[in-house]
Steps between C-alpha positions, in 0.01 A plus 500: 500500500578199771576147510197424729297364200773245407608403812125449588460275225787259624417511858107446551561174646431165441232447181528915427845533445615446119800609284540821341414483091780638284350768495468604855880379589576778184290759699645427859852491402482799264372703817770300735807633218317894514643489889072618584431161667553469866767297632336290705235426241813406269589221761191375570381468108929301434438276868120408373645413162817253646219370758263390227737463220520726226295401159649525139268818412644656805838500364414564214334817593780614732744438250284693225501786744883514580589505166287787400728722675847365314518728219805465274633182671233343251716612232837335598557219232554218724420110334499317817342638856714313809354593845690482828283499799626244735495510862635295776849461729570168305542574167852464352666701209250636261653204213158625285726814405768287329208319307338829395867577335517202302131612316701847458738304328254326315357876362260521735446858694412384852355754751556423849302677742403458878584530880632274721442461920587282749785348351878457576764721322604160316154482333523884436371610132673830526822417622520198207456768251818683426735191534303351182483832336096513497451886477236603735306807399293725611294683188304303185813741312767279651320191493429528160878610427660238692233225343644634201893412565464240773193324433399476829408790819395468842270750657409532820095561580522819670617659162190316305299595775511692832143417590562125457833534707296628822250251435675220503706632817226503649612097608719706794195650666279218448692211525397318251506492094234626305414450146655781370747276483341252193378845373852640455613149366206563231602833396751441226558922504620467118202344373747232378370182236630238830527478844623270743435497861542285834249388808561380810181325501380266267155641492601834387635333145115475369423820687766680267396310191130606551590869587721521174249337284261793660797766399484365150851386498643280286788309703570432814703197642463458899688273726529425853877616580691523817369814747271590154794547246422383136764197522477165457630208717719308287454167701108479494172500217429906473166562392496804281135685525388810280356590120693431206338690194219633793424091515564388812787227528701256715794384462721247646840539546691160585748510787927622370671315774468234764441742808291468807644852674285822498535743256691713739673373846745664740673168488593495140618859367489595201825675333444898459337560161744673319755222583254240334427730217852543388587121598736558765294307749327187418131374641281204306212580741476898447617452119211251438257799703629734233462303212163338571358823595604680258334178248198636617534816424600475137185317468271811620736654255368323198879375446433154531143297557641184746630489860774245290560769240557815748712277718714430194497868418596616801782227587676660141440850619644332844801426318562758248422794735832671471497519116120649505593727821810651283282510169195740655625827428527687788432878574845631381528291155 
């Protein structure tokens, strides 16, 4: 088997060239993830698909294909699905992960997943994780274990998938992202009921929406966060994009705060996370990122059906976080 087919069909040239069907983006990546298909046809068939722009049955069909080969992480009882697949030397500390605690604390069982390049140790995902005692794992076993007692895992995507790991690494030899990237964003490895994700570009919101409505999901809320992160600018209208109920949906989020600043800048930094978690440091700008993203999420969480109500939710969880931190029990009790 080869890629020539495929990449034929994407690179005829002007009035010949076309998209590849669902069906055919299943077939090419299924033969890209065997390790048969030449490198250099690899390349070519990613570059022709960021040069053109990749269609919603093409991620769907890559993403079909990838998760054929994830076994048992299907079975790990996760609610909520939280990718992390940002790039970029600007981003500032990952405040997302303090959101996805609060919808622990609100019951939820929130898989984390992704991979992270190009960034600055302060926006590291990795290095966040032990000082806000996020377990990360490495099996569905201990996911599903430490779901159980902490309501919330991190996993990083070269123990979901090795394949998808060299694939999207593949950024270092060709300089430039591919769209494994919205693919791995799509996954959602534990089949779970929601999913939220970030974009970097506005255009890939409906992209995502169409590809999950392909997938057959049910929900998926999609903003446009800082370096591709699902958070939400407290100062500005956030346009939520996605399906709610496998209808598709936007929603409107009103603005927290009076801000004009960027989500993240060198010139205003933000406390470390565990500090603002336990309330030893103070921040109205990062606090209102937290809560406002973390609004959002409780929506795609069927907790609450408003931007109003989910900001109201997640200001109390805000608030009470050190009663519902000490009331989880934890691995020990």
């Amino acid at each position: 088997m080869t890629l020539a087919p495929y990449v034929r069909i994407l690179g005829r040239g002007p009035g010949r060239a076309r998209a590849l069907t669902e069906d055919e983006a299943f077939k090419a990546m299924r033969l890209i993830l065997s390790g048969d298909a030449a490198p250099e046809a690899v390349g070519a068939l990613l570059m022709l698909m960021r040069y053109r722009g990749e269609s919603a049955p093409e991620i769907a069909g890559f993403t079909r294909a990838v998760l054929d080969d994830l076994g048992s992480w299907k079975a790990v009882p996760a609610t909520l699905d939280w990718p992390s697949y940002a790039a970029g030397r600007t981003r500032g500390r990952p405040l997302f992960l303090l959101s996805a605690k609060l919808l622990a604390a609100a019951g939820q069982k929130v898989l984390l997943h992704g991979w992270n390049s190009h960034q600055s140790p302060l926006a590291s995902v990795n290095d966040a994780l032990a000082s806000l005692d996020i377990p990360a794992v490495s099996s569905p076993h201990e996911a599903t274990a430490r779901l159980e007692t902490c309501g919330i895992a991190y996993v990083p995507l070269e123990a979901i998938s090795r394949p998808g790991y060299n694939l999207i690494r593949l950024r270092d030899i060709l300089g430039l992202r591919s769209c494994v990237n919205t693919v791995l964003r799509m996954l959602n490895p534990a089949e779970a009921m929601a999913t939220v994700q970030g974009v970097f570009h506005p255009s890939y919101r409906d992209l995502q929406q169409d590809a999950g409505a392909l997938l057959g999901r049910s929900t998926i809320l999609v903003v446009k966060g800082g370096g591709g992160e699902f958070e939400r600018h407290p100062g500005k209208l956030t346009q939520a994009y996605g399906l709610l109920g496998g209808a598709a949906a936007t929603l409107d989020a009103a603005p927290l705060l009076n801000a004009t600043r960027r989500l993240h800048e060198p010139d205003h930094p933000t406390p470390p996370l565990a500090d603002l978690w336990h309330g030893t440091a103070q921040d109205p700008f990062a606090e209102a990122v937290v809560v406002g993203t973390a609004g959002l999420a409780l929506i795609a969480a069927g907790l609450c059906q408003t931007p109003a109500e989910g900001d109201a939710m997640a200001r109390d969880l805000w608030t009470n976080r050190a009663q519902q931190h000490a009331a989880r029990p934890t691995e020990d009790a």
